[in-house]
C-alpha positions in Angstrom: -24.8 13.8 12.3 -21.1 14.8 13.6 -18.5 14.3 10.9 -14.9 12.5 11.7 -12.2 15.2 11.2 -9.1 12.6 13.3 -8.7 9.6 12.7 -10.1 8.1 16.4 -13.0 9.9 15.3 -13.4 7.6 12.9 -14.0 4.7 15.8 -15.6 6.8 18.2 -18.3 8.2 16.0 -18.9 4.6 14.9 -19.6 3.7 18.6 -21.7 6.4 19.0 -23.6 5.8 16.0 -24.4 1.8 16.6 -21.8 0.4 19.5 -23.0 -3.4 19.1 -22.5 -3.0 15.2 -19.6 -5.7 14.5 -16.4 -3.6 13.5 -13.5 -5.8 13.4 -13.1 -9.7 12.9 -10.0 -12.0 13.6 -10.6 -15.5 13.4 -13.9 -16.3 15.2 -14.2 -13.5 17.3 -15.7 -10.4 16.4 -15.2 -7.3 18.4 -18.0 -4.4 18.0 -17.6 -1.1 17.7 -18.1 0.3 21.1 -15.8 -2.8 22.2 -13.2 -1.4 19.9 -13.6 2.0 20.9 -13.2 0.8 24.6 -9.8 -0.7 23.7 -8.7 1.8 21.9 -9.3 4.6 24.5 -7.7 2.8 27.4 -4.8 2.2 25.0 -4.6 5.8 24.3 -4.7 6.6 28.7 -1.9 3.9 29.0 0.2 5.5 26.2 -0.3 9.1 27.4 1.0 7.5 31.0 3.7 6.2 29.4 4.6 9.7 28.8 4.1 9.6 25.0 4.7 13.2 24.3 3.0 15.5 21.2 3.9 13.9 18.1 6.3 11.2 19.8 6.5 7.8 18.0 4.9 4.3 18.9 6.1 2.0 16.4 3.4 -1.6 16.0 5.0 -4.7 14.9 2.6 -7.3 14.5 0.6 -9.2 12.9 -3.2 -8.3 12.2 -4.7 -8.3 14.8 -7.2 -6.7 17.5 -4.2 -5.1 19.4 -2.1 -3.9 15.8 -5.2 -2.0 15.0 -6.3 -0.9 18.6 -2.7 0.5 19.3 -2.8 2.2 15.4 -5.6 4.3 16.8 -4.7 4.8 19.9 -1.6 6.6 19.7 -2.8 9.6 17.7 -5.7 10.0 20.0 -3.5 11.0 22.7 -1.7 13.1 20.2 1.3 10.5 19.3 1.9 9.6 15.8 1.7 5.8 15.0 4.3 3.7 12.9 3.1 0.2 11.6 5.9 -1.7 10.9 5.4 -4.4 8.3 5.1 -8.1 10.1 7.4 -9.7 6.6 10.3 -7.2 7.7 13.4 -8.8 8.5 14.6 -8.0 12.2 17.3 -5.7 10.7 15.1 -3.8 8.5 12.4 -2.8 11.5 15.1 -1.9 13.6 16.7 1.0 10.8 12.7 1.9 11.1 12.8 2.3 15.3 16.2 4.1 14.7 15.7 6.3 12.0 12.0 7.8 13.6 13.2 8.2 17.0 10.4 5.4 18.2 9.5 5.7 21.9 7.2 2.9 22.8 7.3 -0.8 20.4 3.7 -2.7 20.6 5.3 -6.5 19.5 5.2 -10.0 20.2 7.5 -12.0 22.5 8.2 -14.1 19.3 9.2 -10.9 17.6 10.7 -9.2 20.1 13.4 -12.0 20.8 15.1 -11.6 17.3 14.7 -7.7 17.4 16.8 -7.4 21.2 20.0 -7.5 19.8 19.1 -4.7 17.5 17.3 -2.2 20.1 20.5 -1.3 22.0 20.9 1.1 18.8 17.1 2.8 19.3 18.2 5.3 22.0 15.2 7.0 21.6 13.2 3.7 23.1 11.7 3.7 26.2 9.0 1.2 26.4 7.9 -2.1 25.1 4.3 -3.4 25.1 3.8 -7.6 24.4 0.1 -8.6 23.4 1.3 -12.0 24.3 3.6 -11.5 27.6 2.1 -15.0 28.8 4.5 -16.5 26.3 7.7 -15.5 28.0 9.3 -12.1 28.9 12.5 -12.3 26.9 15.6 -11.2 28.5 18.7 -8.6 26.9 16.4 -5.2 26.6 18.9 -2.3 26.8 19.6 -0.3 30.1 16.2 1.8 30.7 13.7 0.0 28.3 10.6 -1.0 29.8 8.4 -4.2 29.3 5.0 -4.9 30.4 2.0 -6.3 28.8 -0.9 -5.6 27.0 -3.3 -5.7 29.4 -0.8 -3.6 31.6 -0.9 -0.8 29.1 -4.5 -0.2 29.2 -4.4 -0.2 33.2 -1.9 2.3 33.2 -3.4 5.6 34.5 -2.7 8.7 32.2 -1.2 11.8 33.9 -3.2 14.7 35.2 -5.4 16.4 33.0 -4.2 14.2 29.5 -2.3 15.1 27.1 -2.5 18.1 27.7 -2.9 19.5 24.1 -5.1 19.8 21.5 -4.8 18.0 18.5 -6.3 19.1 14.5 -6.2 17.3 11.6 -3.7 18.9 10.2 -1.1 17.3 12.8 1.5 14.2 12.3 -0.9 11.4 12.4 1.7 8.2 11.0 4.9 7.8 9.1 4.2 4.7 6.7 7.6 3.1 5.3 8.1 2.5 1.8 9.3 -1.3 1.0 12.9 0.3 0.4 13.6 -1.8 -3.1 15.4 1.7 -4.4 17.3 1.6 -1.7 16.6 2.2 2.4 13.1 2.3 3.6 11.6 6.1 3.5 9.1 7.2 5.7 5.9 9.1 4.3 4.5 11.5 6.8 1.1 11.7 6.8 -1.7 13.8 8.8 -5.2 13.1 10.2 -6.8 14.9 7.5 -5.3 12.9 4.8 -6.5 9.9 5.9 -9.3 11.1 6.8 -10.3 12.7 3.7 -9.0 9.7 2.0 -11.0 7.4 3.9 -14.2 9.6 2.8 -12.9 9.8 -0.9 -12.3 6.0 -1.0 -15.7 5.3 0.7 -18.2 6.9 -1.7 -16.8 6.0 -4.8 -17.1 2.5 -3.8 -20.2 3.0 -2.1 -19.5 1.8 1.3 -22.0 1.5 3.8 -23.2 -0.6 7.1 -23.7 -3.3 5.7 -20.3 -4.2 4.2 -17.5 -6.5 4.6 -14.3 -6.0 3.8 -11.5 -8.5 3.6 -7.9 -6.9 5.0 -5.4 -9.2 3.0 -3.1 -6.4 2.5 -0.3 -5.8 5.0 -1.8 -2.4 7.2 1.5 -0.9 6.9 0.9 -0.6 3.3 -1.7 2.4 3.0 -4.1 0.5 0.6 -4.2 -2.1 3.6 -4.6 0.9 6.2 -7.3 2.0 3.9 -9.3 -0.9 4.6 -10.1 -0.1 8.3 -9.9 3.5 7.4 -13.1 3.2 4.7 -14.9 0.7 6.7 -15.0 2.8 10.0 -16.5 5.3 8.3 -19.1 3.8 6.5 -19.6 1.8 9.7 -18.7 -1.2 7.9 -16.8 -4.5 9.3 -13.5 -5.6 8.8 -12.1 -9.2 8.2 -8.3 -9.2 9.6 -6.7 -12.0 7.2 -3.3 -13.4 7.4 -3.0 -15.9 4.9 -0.4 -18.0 3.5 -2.1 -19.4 0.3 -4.2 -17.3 -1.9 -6.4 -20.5 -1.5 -7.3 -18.7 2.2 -8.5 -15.7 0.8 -11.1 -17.9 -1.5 -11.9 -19.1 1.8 -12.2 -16.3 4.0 -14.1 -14.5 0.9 -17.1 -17.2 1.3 -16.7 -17.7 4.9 -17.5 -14.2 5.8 -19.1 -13.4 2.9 -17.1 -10.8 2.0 -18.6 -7.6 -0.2 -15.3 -5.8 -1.2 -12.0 -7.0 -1.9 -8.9 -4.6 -2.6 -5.7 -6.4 -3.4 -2.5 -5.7 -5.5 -2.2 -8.1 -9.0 0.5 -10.4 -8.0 -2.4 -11.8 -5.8 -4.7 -11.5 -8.1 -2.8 -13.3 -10.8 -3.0 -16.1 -8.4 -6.6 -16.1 -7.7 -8.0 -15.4 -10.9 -5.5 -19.3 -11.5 -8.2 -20.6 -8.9 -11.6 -22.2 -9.0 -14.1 -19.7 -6.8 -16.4 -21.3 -4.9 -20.0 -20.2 -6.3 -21.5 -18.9 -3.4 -18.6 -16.0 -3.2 -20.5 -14.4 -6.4 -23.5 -13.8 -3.9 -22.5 -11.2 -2.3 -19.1 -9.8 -3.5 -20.1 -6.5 -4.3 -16.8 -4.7 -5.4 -12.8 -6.1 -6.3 -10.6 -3.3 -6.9 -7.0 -3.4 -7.8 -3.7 -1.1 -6.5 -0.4 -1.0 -6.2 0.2 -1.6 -10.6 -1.3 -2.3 -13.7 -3.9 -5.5 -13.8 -3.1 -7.6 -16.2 -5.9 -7.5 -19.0 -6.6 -11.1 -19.0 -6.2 -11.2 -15.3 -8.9 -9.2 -15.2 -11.2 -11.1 -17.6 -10.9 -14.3 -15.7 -11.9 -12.8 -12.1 -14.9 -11.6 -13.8 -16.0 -15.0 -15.4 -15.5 -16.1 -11.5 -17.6 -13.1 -10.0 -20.0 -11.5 -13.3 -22.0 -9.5 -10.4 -19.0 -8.3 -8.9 -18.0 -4.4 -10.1 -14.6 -4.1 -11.1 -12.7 -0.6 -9.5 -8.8 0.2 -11.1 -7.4 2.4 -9.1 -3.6 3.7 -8.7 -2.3 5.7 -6.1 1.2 6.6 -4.1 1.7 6.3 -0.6 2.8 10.0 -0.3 -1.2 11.1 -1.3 -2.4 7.7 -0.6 -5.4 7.3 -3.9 -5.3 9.4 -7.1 -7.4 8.1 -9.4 -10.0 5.2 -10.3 -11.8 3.8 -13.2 -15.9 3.5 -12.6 -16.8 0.0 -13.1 -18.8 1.1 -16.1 -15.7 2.0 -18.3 -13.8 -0.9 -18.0 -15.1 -2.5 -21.0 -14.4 0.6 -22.9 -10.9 1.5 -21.7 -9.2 -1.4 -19.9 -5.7 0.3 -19.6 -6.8 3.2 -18.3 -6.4 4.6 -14.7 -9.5 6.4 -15.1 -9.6 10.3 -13.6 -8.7 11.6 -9.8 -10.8 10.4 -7.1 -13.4 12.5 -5.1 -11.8 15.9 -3.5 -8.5 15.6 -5.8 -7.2 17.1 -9.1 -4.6 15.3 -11.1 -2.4 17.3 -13.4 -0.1 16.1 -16.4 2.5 18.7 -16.1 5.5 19.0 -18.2 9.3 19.5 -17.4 8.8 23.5 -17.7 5.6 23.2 -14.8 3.1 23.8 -18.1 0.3 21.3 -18.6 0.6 18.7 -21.3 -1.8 18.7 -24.3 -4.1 15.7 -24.8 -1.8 12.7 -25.5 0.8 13.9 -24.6 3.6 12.1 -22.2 4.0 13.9 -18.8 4.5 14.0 -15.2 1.5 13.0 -12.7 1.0 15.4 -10.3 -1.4 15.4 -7.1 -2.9 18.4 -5.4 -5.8 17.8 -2.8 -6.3 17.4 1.1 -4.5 13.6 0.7 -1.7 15.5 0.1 1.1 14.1 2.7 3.3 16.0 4.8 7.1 15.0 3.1 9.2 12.5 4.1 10.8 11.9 7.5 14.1 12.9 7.8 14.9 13.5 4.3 14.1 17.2 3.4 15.8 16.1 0.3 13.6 13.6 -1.0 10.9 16.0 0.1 11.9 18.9 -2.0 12.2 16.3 -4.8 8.5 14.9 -4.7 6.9 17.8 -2.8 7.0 21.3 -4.5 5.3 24.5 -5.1 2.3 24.4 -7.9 3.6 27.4 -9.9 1.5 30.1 -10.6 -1.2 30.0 -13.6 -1.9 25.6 -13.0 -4.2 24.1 -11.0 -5.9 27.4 -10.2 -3.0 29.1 -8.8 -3.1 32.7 -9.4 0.3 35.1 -9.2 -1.0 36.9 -6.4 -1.4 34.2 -4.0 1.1 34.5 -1.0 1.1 31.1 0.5 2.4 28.3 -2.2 0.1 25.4 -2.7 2.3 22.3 -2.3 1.6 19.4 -4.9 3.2 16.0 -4.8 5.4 15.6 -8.4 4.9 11.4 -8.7 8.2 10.4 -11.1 5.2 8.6 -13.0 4.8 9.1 -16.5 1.3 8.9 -17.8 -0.9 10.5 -20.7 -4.5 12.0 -20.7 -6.8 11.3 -23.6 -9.0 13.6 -25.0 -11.9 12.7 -22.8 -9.7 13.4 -19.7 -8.9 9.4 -18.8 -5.4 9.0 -17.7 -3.3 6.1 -18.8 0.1 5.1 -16.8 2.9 4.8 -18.8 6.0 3.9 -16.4 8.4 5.0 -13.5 10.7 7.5 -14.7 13.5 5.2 -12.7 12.4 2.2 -13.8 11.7 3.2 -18.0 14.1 1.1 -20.2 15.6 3.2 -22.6 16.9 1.4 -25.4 17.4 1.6 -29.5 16.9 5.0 -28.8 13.2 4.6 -27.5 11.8 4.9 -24.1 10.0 1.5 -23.1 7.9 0.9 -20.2 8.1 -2.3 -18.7 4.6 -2.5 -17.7 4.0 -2.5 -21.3 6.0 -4.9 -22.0 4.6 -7.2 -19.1 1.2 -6.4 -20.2 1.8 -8.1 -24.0 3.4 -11.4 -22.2 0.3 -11.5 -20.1 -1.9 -11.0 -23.1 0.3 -14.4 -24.6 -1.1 -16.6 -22.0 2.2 -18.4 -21.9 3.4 -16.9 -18.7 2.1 -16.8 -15.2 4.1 -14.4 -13.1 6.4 -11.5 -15.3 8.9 -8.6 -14.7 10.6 -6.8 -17.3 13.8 -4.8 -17.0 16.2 -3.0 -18.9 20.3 -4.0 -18.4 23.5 -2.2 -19.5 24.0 -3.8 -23.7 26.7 -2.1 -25.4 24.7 -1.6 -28.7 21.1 -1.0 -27.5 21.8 1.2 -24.7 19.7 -1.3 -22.6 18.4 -4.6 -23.3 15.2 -5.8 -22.0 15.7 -8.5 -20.0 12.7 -10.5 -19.0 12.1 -13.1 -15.7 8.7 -14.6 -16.0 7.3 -18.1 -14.7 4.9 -20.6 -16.5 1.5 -20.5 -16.5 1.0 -23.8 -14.3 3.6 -23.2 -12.0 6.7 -25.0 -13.2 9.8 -23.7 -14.9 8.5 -24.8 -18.5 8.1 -22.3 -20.9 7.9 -22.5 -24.3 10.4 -19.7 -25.1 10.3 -19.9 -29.5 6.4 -19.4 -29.0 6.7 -16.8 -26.2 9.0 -15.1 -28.5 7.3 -15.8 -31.9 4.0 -14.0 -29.8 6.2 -11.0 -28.8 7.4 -10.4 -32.6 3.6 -10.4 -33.8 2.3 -8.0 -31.0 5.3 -5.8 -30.1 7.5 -3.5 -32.3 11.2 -4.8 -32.9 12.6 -2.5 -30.7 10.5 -3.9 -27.4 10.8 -7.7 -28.1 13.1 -8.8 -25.1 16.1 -9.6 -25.7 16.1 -12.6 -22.8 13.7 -14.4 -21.1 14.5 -16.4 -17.8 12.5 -19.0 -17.3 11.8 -19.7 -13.2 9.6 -21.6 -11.4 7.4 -19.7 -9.6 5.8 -17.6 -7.5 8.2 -15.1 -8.2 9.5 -12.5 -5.3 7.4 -9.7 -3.5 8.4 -6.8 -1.8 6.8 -6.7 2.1 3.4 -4.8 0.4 2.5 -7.8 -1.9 4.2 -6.3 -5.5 6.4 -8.5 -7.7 9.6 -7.1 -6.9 11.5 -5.7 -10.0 14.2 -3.9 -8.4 15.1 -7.3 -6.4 14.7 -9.3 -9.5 16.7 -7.3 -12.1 20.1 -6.1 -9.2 19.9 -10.7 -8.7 19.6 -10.6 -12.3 22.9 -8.5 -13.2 24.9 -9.7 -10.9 24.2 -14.0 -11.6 23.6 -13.1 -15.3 27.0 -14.7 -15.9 26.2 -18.2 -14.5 22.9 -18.6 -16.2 22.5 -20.5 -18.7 22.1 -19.4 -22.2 19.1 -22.0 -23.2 16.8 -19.8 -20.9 18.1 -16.3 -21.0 
């Protein structure tokens, strides 16, 4: 049986393989995969007759969707590299996106459209614009030389003689997902076809994907664990529930509605479901939850699997610039709940100190990737590149002095630890550790004690500017049911029995919740602690 090596493969194979197999659901319409397939290759002709050029940019802002993903896969087919814009952006913030990759053709909405015009004028490099709903209204004010035409115009466009007219490998430009930009602006990871490709292999057979699953889409497909979703379930042949909820409540119910097998979300989210009754039949056939984008809370963790016992947990972390690192089999939770577990199929991670030597068991140090999910830098920033993206030097990770071609790694600016049995355990950002009294504090672990109290619901912990301490930690956290009640001498009379002097927070700010997200899902601490400093003065003291 052929193997995928691009990502269209992925969708093409899949048709070949079993075209009336149901690939993608939105609402009550299913599309199968040699219906998908279709789409997506007469997408790909309309691009490529659009005059999208090798590597040349086609930016999708949308919803989920049929069209987001059809337009996803279609532009790399024809050799374009696609750019999927998060639908929770603010006008503003997807046009510094358009500007700052040079985007030639924008698959949108009219709805979406209308408050982005004003902002297009600065995308010189835009030439077309695609509506999947042009029916609703062709807005007016596109810049001199922009074209607009519909959906269903795109796929009748004929391509030019002979196609693209190139080949492409796996190891060209594929997509450039953005980063939330909390630190700062948005930065664009580069990534190839064989990254995701390999990735989507990786993720698939340590979950055990197959035919026969469903997967539920929650997260935003801008964010690569959202990508990853289609991206596993094409190549295990599996379907794929396209979910945009408002209410966690929605998930519950598309969960049992579709009867879901495998769930991947991000713990704010599941924070709030675990908060939630299941309905009994979901335990039937949910055959995997697996967590990314930060630590589950322990507790978190205990109550989803009261709701689903049958269900395997999977703990994964990863970065967007090598997409998954590691993951924690179902059948060491129980042993080592903090853990991270050990680098997914096809990867090595390393715990490298400053020097480029590797740390001894235990000891703090540097996470460092090397593998095919390896991405390709960031756009536009050879800085930021040289930063994350360097050299493995000679004698680690197999590299020998002789070697003539440098192996690049990507350096994460996460601290974790190995044990002596080779687990891994995250122990903070470098940017984000609060360093105070003289000791280095990570405010996951500080989070992860308030969680274990059972008197919060939603937490972030932060370290501001104190005169004595160095930094103070500063926590904002909501109550368990919602409101903006929390006990505060009990919180605090919990954090002085389980924590070391020197990590009891200093404040906590009661708010009501849910507290903020970035556009992927995460509580947002960067948001939280710059509002934080700068309103500190007018809060009041009873609930700092």
């Amino acid at each position: 049986m052929r193997e995928a090596h691009l990502l269209h493969e992925l969708v093409l194979l899949g048709a070949e393989r079993s075209p009336d197999a149901p690939a993608l659901t939105h609402g009550r319409e299913t599309l199968g995969y040699g219906a998908l397939a279709a789409t997506v290759q007469a997408a790909a002709s309309g691009l490529a007759g659009l005059g999208v050029g090798r590597a040349e940019r086609v930016a999708v802002y949308l919803e989920k969707r049929f069209e987001m993903v059809a337009a996803c896969f279609a532009a790399p087919t024809m050799g374009g590299v696609f750019v999927p814009v998060n639908p929770l952006l603010k006008p503003e913030q997807v046009a510094f996106i358009l500007r700052d990759c040079d985007v030639r053709v924008l698959v949108t909405s009219a709805e979406r459209l209308k408050a982005l015009a004003p902002g297009l004028a600065a995308c010189p490099a835009l030439r077309h614009v695609v509506l999947v709903d042009a029916a609703a209204g062709l807005p007016e004010g596109l810049p001199a030389g922009v074209g607009l035409l519909a959906w269903a115009e795109l796929a009748a466009t004929a391509p030019p003689p002979g196609g693209p007219g190139h080949r492409v490998i796996d190891t060209d430009m594929l997509a450039i997902l953005y980063t939330s930009g909390s630190t700062g602006k948005p930065k664009g990871v580069v990534l190839s076809h064989r990254n995701m490709v390999a990735g989507a292999k990786s993720v698939a057979s340590y979950l055990g994907n197959h035919a026969g699953d469903t997967l539920l889409a929650a997260l935003p497909l801008s964010f690569d664990a959202g990508f990853s979703q289609l991206t596993t379930a094409f190549h295990a042949g599996a379907r794929v529930v396209l979910l945009n909820y408002l209410l966690p409540r929605d998930v519950l119910r598309a969960l049992e509605r579709e009867r879901v097998t495998g769930l991947t979300a991000v713990p704010p989210l599941y924070i709030q479901l675990a908060a939630l009754e299941w309905p009994s039949s979901i335990g039937a056939h949910l055959r995997y939850f697996a967590n990314t984008g930060g630590r589950m809370p322990r507790e978190t963790l205990q109550l989803l699997r009261q709701r689903v016992p049958a269900a395997r947990p999977f703990l994964m972390y990863g970065l967007t610039e090598a997409f998954r690192s590691t993951y924690l089999p179902p059948e060491e939770v129980d042993r080592r709940p903090d853990s991270i577990g050990k680098a997914i199929p096809n990867a090595e991670i390393l715990v490298l100190r400053e020097d480029g030597t590797e740390c001894a068991p235990d000891e703090p140090g540097e996470l460092v990737h090397r593998g095919a999910l390896v991405g390709m830098g960031y756009w536009n920033d050879p800085a930021k590149t040289a930063e994350r993206y360097k050299a493995l030097p000679a004698g680690v990770g197999g590299r020998e002095a002789g070697l003539v071609l440098p192996e690049i790694a990507v350096y994460s600016g996460d601290t974790v630890r190995r044990d002596a049995e080779a687990f891994l355990y995250f122990i903070g950002r470098r940017d984000e550790m609060i360093k105070t009294s003289g000791y280095r504090v990570s405010p996951t672990e500080v989070e992860e004690v308030l969680y274990a109290t059972q008197l919060v619901g939603e937490c972030v912990a932060f370290g501001v500017d104190d005169d004595r301490l160095g930094q103070a930690i500063q926590v904002i956290a909501t109550a368990p049911d919602g409101s903006d009640r929390i006990d505060l001498d009990a919180l605090l009379a919990e954090c002085r029995q389980r924590m070391p002097a020197y990590m009891v927070p200093a404040g906590i700010d009661a708010r009501p919740g849910p507290l903020p997200r970035n556009p992927n899902g995460k509580l947002d601490r960067k948001a939280l602690s710059t509002a934080w400093c700068e309103g500190a003065a007018t809060v009041p003291a009873a609930v700092r």
